[in-house]
N, C-alpha and C positions, 0 to 999 in steps of 0.2 A: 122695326120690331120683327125676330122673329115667325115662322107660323104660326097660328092657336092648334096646329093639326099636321103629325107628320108620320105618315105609312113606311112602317118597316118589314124587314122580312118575318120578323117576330108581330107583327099585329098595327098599333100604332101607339105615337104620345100624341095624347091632348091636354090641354092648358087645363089643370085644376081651379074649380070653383069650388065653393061651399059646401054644393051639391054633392060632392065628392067625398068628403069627411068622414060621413061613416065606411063608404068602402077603403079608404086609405087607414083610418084606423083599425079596421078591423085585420086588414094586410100587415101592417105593422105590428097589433097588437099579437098577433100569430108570428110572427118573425122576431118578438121580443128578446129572445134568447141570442138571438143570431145576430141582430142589429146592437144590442146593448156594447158588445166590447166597443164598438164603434163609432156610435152616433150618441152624442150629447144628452139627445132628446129622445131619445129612446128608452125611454121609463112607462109606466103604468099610468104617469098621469100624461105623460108628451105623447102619450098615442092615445088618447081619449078622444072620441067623436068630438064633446066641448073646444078641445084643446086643438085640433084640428080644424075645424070652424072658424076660429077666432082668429088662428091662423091664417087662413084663406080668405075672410074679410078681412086683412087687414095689409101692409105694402108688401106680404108672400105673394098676393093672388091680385095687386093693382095692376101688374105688368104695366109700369110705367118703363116711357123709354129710358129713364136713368138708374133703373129698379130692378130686379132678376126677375125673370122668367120658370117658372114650375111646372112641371109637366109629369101627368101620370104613365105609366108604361101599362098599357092594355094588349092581353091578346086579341085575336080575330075576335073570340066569340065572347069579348066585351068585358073579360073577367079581369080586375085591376090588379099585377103582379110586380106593382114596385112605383118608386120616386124618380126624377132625376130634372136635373135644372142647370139654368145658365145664369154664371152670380158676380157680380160688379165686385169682385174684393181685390182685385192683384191690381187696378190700374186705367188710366180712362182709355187705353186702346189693349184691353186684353179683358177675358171672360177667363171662368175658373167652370168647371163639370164639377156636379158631382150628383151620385146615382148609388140607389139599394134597389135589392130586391128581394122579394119575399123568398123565405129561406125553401118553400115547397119547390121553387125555379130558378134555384141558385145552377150554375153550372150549365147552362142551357144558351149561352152567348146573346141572353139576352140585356146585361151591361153593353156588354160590348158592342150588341147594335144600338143600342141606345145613346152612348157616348159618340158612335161614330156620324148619326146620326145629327146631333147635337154640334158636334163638332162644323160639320159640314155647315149647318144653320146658323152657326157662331161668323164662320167667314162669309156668309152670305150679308150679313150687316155691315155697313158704313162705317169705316174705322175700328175695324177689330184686326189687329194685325197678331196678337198670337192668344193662345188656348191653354190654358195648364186644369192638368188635376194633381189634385195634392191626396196623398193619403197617409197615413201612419207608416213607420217603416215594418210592424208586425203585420203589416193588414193585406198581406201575400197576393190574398183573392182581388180585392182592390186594384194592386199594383199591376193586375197581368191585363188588366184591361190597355189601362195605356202602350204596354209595351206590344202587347198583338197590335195595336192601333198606327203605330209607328212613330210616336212622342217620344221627345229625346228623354230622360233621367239626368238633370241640370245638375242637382245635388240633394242634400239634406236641409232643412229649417230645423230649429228649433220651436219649439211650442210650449205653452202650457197643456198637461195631461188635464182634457175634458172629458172623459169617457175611459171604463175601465181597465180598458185593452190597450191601450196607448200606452207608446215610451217617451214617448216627448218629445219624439225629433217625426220629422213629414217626409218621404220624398215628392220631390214636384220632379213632375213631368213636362214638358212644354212641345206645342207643334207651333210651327210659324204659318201664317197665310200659302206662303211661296211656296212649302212644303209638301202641305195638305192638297192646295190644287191643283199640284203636278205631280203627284204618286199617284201609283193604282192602285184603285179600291180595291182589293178581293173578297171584303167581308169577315168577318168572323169564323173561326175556327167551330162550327158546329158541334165536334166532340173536345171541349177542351182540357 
């Protein structure tokens, strides 16, 4: 398993509970605009304190070892600025990322340390030999995460369009193990 707790230069992720619900709705529900081309669930009722609850009681928030991992992105001084998670969908020896963040601390490389972050936590488990994130090929902001991060651009998927902003096709990104623990870290682009 993962940590429940990881200290970034932006603040930290910790593991979402119930408890969390209304501050993660209320973050979303403020970033509506911003999150909607993008995320599915990004509606008036998917960011509902309810709908967020039910969520996190339910296998979002069991963190079982065959299950995804969800983690809130907080700054220092405790105020919750976004999502981000590690999710069992590509394969039984690879994790997929995927992270928002509240539209007030967009552009602040606070993805970026959180993915990085993430990423690092992803090869720290037992059989996880590579990492991808997938994003739209419109979804520009998305995309520059992976590429500051050092993920290769494999190709295109196709998809069905979930969300408004989508064209239907994804680029994945992929790091291998080998990769990621013999580059150097230098962190996130501060002004990016």
């Amino acid at each position: 398993m993962p940590p429940e707790v990881i200290d970034t230069a932006a603040g930290s992720m910790r593991r979402l509970t119930a408890a969390d619900a209304p501050a993660l709705a209320a973050a979303a529900a403020e970033s509506l605009e911003h999150l909607g081309p993008w995320m599915p669930w990004a509606t008036p009722q998917g960011v509902s304190v309810r709908a967020q609850r039910d969520r996190l009681l339910g296998p979002a928030g069991a963190w079982a070892p065959t299950g995804d991992y969800e983690y809130g992105i907080f700054l220092a001084d405790g105020t919750l600025v976004g999502g981000c998670g590690l999710h069992r969908r590509i394969g039984p020896s690879a994790l997929m990322i995927g992270y928002w963040v509240h539209v007030d601390h967009v552009q602040r490389g606070i993805a970026t340390t959180s993915a990085e972050a993430l990423t690092t936590a992803a090869f720290g488990l037992r059989r996880v030999e590579r990492v991808e994130i997938h994003c739209d090929d419109a979804n520009a902001a998305s995309a520059a995460v992976p590429a500051k991060l050092g993920y290769h651009l494999t190709g295109h998927v196709d998809h069905p369009k979930e969300a408004p902003g989508e064209t239907g096709s994804r680029m994945v990104w992929v790091v291998h193990r080998r990769e990621w623990l013999t580059a150097p870290r230098v962190g996130p682009d501060p002004n990016p």
